[in-house]
Biopython code that builds the backbone (N, CA, C, O; Angstrom):
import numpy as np
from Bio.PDB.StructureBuilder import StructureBuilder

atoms = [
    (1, "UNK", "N", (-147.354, 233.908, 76.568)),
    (1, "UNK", "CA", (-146.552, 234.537, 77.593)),
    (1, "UNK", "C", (-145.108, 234.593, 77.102)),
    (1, "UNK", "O", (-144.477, 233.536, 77.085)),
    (2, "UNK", "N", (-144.572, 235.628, 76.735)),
    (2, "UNK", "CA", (-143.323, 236.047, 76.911)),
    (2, "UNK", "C", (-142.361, 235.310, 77.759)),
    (2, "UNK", "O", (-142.271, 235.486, 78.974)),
    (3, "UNK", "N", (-141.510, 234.322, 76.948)),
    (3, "UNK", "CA", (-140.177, 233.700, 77.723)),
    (3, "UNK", "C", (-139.270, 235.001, 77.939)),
    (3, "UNK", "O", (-139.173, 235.953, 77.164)),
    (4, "UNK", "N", (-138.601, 234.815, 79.218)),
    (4, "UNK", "CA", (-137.436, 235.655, 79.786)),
    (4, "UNK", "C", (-136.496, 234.799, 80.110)),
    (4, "UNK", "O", (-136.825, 233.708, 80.577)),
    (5, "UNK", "N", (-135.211, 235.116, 79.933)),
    (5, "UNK", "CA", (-133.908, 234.740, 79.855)),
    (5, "UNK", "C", (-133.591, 235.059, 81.685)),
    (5, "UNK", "O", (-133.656, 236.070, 82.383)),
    (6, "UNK", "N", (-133.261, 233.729, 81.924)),
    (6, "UNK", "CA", (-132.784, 233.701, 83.557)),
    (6, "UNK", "C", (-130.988, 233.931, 83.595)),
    (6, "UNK", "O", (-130.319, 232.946, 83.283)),
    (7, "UNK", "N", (-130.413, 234.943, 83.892)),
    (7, "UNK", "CA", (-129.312, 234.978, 83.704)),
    (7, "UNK", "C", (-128.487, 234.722, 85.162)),
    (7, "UNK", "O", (-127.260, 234.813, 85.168)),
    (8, "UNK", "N", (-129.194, 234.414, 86.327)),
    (8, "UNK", "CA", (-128.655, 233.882, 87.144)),
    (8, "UNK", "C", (-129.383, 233.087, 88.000)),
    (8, "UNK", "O", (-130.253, 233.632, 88.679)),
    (9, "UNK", "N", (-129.101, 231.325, 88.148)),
    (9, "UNK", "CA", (-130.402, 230.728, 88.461)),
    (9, "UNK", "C", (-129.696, 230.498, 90.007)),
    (9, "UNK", "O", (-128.537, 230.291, 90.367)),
    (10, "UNK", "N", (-130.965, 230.638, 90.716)),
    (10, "UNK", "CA", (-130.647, 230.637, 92.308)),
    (10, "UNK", "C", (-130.163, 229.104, 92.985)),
    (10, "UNK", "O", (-130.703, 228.102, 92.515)),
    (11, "UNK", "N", (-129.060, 228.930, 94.176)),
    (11, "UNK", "CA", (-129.141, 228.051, 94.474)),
    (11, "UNK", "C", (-129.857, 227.417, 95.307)),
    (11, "UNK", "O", (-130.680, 228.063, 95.955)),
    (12, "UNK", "N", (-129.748, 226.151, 95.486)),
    (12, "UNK", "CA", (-130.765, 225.378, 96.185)),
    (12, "UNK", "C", (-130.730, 226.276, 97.976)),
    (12, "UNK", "O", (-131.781, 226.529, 98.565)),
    (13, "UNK", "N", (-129.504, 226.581, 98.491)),
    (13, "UNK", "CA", (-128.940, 226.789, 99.965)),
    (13, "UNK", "C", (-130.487, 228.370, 99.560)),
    (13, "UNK", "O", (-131.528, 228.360, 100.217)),
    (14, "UNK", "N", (-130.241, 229.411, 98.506)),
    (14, "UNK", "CA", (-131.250, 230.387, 98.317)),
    (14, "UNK", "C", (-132.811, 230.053, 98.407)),
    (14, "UNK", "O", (-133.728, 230.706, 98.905)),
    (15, "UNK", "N", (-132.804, 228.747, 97.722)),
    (15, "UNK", "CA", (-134.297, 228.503, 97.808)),
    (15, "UNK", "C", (-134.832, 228.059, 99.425)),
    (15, "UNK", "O", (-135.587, 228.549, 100.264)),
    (16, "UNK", "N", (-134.262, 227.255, 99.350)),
    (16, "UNK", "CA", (-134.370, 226.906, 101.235)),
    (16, "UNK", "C", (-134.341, 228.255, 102.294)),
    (16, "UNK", "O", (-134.943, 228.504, 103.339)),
    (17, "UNK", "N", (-133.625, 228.776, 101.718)),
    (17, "UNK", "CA", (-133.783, 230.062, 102.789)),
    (17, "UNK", "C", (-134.895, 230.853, 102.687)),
    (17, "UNK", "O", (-135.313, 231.460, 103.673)),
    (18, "UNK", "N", (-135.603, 230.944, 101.265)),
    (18, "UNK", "CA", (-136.451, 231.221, 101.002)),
    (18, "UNK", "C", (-137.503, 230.694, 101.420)),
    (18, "UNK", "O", (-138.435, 231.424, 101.757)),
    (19, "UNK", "N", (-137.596, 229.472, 101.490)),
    (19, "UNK", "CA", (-138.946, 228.710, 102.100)),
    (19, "UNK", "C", (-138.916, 228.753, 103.657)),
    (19, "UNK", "O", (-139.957, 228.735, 104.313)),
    (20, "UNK", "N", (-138.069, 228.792, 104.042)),
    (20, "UNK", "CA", (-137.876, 229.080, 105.748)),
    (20, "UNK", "C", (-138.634, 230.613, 106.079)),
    (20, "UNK", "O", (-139.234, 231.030, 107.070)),
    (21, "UNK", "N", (-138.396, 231.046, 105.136)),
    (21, "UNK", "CA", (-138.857, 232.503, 105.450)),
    (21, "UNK", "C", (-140.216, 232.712, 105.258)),
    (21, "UNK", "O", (-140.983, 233.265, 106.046)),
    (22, "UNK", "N", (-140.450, 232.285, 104.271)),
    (22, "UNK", "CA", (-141.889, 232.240, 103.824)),
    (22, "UNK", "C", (-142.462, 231.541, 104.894)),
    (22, "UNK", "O", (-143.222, 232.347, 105.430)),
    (23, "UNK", "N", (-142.512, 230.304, 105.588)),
    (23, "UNK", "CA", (-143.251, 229.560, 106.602)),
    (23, "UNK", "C", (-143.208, 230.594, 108.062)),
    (23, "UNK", "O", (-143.909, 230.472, 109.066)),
    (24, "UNK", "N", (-142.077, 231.687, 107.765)),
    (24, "UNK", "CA", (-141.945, 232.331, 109.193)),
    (24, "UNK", "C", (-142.701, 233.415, 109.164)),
    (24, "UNK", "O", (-142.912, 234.170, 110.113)),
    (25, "UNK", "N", (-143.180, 233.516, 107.910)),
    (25, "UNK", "CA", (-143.564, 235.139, 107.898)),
    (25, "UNK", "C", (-144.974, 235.113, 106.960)),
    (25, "UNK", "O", (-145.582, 236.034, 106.415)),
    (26, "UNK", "N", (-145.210, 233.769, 107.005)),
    (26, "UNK", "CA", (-146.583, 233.650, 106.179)),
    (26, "UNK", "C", (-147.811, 234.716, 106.259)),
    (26, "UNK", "O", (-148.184, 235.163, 107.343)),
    (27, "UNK", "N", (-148.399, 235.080, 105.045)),
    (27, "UNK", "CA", (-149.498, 236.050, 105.813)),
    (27, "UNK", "C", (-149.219, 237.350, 106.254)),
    (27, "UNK", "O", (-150.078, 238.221, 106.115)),
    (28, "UNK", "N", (-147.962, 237.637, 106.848)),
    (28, "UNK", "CA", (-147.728, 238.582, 107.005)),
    (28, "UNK", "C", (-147.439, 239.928, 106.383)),
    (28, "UNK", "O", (-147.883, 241.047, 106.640)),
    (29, "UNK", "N", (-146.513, 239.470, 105.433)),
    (29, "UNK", "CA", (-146.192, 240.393, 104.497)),
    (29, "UNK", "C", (-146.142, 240.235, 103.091)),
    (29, "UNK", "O", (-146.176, 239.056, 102.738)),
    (30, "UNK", "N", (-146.052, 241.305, 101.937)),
    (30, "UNK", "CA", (-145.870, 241.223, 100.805)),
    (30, "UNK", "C", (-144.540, 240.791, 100.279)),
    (30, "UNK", "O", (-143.712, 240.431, 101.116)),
    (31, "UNK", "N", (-144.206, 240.775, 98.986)),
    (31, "UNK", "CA", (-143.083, 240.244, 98.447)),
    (31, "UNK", "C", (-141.550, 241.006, 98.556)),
    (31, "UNK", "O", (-140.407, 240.586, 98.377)),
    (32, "UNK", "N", (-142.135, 242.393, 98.956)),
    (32, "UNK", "CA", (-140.528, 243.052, 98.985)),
    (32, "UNK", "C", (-140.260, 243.544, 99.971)),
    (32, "UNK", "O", (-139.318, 244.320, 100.135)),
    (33, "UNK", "N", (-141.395, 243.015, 101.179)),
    (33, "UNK", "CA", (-141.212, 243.125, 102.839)),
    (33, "UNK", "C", (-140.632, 241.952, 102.897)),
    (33, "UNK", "O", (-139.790, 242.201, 103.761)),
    (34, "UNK", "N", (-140.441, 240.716, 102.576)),
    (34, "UNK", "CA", (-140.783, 239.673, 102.840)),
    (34, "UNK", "C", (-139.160, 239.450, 102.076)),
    (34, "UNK", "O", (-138.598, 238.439, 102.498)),
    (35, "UNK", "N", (-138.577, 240.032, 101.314)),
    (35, "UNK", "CA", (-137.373, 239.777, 100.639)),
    (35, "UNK", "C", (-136.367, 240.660, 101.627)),
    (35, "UNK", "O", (-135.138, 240.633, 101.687)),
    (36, "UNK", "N", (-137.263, 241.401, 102.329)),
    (36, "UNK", "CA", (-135.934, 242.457, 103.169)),
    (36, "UNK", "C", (-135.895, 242.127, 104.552)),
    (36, "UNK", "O", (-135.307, 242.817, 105.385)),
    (37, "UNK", "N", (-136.571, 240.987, 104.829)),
    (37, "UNK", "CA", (-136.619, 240.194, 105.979)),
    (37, "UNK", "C", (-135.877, 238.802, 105.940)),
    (37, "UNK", "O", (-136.210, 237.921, 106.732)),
    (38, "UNK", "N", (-134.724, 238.575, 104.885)),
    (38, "UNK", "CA", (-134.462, 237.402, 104.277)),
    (38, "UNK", "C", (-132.849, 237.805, 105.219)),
    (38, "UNK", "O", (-132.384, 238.937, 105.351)),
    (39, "UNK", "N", (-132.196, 236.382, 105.820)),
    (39, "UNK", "CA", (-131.354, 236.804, 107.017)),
    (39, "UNK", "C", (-129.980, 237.152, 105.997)),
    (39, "UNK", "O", (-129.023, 237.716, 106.529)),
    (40, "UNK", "N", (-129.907, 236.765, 104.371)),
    (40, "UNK", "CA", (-128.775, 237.265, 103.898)),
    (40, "UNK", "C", (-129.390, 237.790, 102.333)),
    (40, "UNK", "O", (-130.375, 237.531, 101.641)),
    (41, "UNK", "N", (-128.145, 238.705, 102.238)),
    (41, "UNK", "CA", (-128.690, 239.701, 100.656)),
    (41, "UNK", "C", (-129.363, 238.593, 99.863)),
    (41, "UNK", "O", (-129.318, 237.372, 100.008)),
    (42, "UNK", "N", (-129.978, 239.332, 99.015)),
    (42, "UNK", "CA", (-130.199, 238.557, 97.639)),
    (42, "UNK", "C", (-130.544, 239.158, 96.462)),
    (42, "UNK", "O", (-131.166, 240.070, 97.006)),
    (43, "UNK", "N", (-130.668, 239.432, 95.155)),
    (43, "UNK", "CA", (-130.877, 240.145, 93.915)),
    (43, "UNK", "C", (-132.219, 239.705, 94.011)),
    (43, "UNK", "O", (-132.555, 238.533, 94.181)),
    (44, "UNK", "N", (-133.121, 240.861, 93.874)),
    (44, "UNK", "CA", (-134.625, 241.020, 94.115)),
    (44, "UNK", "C", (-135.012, 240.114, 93.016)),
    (44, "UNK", "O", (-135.837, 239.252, 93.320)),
    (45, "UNK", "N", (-134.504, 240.138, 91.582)),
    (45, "UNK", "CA", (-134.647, 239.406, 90.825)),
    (45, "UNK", "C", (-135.016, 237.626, 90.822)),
    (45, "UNK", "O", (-135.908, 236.884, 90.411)),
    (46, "UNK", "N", (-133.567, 237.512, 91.638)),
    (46, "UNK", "CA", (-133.183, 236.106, 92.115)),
    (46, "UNK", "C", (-134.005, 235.878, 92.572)),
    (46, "UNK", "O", (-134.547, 234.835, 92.207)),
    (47, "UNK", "N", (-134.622, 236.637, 93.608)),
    (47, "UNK", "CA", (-135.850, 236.142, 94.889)),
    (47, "UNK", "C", (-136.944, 235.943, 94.006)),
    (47, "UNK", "O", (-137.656, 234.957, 94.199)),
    (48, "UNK", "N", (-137.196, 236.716, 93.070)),
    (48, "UNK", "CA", (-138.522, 236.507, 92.128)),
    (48, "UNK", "C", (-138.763, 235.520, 91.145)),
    (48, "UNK", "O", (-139.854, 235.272, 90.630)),
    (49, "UNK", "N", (-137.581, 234.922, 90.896)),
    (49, "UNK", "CA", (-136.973, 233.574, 90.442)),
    (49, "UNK", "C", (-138.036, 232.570, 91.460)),
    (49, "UNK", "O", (-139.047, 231.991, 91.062)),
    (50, "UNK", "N", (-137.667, 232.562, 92.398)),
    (50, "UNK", "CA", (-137.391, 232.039, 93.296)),
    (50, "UNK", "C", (-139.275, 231.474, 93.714)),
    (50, "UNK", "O", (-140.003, 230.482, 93.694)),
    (51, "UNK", "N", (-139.271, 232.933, 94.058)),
    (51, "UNK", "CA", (-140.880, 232.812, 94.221)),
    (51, "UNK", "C", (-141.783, 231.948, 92.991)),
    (51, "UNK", "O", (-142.543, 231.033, 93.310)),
    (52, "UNK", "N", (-141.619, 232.300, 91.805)),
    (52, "UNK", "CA", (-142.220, 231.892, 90.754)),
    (52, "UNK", "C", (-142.159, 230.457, 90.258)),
    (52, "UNK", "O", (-143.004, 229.836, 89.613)),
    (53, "UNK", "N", (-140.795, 230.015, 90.769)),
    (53, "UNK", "CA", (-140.939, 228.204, 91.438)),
    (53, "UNK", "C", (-141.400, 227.627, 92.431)),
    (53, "UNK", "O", (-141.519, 226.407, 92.553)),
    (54, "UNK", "N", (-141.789, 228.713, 93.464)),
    (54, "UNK", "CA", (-142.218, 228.108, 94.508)),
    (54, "UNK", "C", (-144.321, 228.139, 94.520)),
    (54, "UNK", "O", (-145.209, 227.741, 95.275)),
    (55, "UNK", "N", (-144.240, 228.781, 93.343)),
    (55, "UNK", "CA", (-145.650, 229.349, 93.196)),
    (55, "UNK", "C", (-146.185, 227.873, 92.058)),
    (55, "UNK", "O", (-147.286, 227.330, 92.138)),
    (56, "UNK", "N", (-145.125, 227.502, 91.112)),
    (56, "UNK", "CA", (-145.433, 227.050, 90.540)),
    (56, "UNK", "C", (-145.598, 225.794, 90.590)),
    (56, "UNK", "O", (-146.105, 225.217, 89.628)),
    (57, "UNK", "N", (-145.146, 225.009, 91.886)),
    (57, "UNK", "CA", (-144.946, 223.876, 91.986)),
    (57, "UNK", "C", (-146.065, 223.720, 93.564)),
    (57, "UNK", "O", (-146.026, 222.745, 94.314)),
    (58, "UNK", "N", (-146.834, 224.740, 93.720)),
    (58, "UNK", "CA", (-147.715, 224.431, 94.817)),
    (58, "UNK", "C", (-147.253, 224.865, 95.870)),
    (58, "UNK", "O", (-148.138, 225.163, 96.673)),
    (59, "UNK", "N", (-145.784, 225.105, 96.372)),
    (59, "UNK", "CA", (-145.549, 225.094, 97.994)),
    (59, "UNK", "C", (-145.916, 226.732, 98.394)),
    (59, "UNK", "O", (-146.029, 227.008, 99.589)),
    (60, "UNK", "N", (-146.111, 227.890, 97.274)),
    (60, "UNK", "CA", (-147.040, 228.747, 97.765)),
    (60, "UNK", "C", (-148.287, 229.641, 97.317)),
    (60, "UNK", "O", (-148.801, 229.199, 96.289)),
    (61, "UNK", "N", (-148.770, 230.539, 97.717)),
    (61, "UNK", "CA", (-149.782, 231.513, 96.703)),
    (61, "UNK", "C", (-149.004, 232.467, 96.731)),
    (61, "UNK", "O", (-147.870, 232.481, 97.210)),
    (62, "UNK", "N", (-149.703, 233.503, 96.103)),
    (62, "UNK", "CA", (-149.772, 234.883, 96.494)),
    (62, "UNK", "C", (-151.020, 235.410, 96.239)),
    (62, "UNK", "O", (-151.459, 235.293, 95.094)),
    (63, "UNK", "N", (-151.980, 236.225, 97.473)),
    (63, "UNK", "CA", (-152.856, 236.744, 96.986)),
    (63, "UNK", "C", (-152.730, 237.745, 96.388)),
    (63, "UNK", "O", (-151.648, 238.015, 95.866)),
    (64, "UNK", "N", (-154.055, 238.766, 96.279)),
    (64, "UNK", "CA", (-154.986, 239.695, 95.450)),
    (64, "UNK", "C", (-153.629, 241.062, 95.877)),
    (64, "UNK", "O", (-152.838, 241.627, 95.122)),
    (65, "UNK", "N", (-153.850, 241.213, 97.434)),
    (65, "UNK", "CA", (-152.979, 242.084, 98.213)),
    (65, "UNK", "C", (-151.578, 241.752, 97.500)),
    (65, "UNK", "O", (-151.049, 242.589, 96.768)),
    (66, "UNK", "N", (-151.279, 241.105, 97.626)),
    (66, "UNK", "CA", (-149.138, 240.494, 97.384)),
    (66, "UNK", "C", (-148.800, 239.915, 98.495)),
    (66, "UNK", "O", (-147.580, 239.863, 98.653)),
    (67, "UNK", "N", (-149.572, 239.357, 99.512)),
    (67, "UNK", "CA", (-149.097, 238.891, 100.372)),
    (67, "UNK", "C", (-148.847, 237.281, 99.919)),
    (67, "UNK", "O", (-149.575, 236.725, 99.097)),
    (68, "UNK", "N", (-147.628, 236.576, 100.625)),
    (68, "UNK", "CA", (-147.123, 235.534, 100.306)),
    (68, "UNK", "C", (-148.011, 234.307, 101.189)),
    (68, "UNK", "O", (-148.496, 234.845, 102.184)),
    (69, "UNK", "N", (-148.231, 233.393, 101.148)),
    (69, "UNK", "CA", (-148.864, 232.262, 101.514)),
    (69, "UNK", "C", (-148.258, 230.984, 101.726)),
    (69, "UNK", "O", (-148.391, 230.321, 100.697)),
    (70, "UNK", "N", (-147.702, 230.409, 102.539)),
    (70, "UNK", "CA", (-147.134, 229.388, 102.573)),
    (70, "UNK", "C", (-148.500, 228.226, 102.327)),
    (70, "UNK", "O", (-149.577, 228.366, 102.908)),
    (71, "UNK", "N", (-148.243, 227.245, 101.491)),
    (71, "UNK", "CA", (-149.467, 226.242, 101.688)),
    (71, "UNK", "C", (-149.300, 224.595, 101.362)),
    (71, "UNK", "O", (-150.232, 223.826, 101.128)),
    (72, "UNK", "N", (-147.563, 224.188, 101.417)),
    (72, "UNK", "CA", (-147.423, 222.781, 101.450)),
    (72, "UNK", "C", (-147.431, 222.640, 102.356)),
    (72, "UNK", "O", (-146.947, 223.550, 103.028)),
    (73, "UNK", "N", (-148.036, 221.269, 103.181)),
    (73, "UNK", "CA", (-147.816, 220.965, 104.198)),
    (73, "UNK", "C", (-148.256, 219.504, 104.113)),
    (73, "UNK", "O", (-149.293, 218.865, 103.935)),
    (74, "UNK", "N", (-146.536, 219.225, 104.399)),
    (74, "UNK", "CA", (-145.780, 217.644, 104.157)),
    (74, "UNK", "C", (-146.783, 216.684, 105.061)),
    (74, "UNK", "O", (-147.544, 215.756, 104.789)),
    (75, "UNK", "N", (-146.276, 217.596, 106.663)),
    (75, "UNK", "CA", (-147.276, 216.201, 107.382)),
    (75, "UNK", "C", (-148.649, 215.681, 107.052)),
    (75, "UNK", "O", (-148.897, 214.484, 107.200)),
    (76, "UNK", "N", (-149.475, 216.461, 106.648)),
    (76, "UNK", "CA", (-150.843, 216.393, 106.004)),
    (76, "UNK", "C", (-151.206, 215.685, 104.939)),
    (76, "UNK", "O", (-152.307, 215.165, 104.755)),
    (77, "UNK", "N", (-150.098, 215.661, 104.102)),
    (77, "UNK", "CA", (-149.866, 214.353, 103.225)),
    (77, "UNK", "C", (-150.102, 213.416, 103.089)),
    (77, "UNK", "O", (-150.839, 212.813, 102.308)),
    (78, "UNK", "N", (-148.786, 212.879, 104.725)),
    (78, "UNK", "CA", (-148.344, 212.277, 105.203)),
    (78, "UNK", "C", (-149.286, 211.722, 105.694)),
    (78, "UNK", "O", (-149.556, 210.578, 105.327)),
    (79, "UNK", "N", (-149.969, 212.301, 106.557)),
    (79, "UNK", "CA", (-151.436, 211.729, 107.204)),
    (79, "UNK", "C", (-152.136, 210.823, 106.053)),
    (79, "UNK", "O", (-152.202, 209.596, 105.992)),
    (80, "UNK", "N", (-152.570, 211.671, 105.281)),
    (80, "UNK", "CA", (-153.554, 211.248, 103.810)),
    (80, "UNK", "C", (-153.155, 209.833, 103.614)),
    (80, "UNK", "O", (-153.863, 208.831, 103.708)),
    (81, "UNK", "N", (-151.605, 209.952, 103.257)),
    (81, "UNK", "CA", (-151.378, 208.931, 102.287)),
    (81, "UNK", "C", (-151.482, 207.284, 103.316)),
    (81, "UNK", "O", (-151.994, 206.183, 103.109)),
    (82, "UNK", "N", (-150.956, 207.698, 104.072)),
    (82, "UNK", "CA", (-151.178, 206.762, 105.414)),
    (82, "UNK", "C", (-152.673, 206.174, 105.769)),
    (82, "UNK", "O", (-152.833, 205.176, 106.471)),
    (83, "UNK", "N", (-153.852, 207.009, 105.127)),
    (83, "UNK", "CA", (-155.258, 206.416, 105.450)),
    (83, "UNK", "C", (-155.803, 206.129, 104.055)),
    (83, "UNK", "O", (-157.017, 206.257, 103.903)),
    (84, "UNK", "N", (-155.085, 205.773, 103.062)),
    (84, "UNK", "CA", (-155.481, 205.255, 102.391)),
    (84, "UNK", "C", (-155.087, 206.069, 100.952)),
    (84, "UNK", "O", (-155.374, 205.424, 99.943)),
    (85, "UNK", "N", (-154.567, 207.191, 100.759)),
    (85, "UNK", "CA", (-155.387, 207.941, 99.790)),
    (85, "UNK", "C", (-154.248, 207.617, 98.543)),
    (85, "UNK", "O", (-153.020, 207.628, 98.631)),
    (86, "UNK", "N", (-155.114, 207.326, 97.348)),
    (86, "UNK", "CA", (-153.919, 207.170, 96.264)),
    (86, "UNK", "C", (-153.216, 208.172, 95.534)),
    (86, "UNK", "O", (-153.663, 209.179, 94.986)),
    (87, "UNK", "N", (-152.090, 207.759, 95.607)),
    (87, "UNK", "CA", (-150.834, 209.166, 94.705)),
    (87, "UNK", "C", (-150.480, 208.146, 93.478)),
    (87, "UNK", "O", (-150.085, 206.987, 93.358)),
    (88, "UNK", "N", (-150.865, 209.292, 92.596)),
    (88, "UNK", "CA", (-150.352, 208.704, 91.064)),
    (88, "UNK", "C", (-148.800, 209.513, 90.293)),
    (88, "UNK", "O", (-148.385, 209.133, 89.197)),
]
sb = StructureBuilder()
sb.init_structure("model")
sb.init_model(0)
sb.init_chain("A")
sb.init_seg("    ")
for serial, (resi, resn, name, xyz) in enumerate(atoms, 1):
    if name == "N":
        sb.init_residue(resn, " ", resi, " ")
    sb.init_atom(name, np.array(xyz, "f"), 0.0, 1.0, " ", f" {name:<3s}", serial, name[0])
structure = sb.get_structure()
């Protein structure tokens, strides 16, 4: 896979806004509905940044369609780890 040069890396206040959005709009829409529903601008780029950490670290999918998927979910964990379950 082809490395690409990130010439502007998003901030944390971007990513958070990003994940707020994504949990609000889960399912609903694709990636560049879903970037024009974001409550302040952002470089489509940036957002795709953005997504591709958030894809990569579990907190979302994207299916077949392009629709976005929210799928961490902390409390559930939380539950788990609380009945026993081991984290390495």
């Amino acid at each position: 896979m082809p490395q690409t040069t990130i010439l502007h890396s998003p901030t944390l206040e971007s990513v958070l806004m990003v994940e707020k959005a994504i949990q609000k709009y889960s399912q609903e829409c694709g990636k560049y509905q879903l970037w024009k529903k974001l409550p302040k601008k952002m470089m489509y780029q940036t957002f795709q940044v953005i997504l591709k950490y958030l894809q990569e670290s579990g907190k979302i999918i994207v299916d077949n369609d392009g629709c976005v998927i929210w799928t961490f979910n902390p409390k559930r964990v939380k539950k788990l780890i609380s009945e026993g379950l081991i984290v390495k």
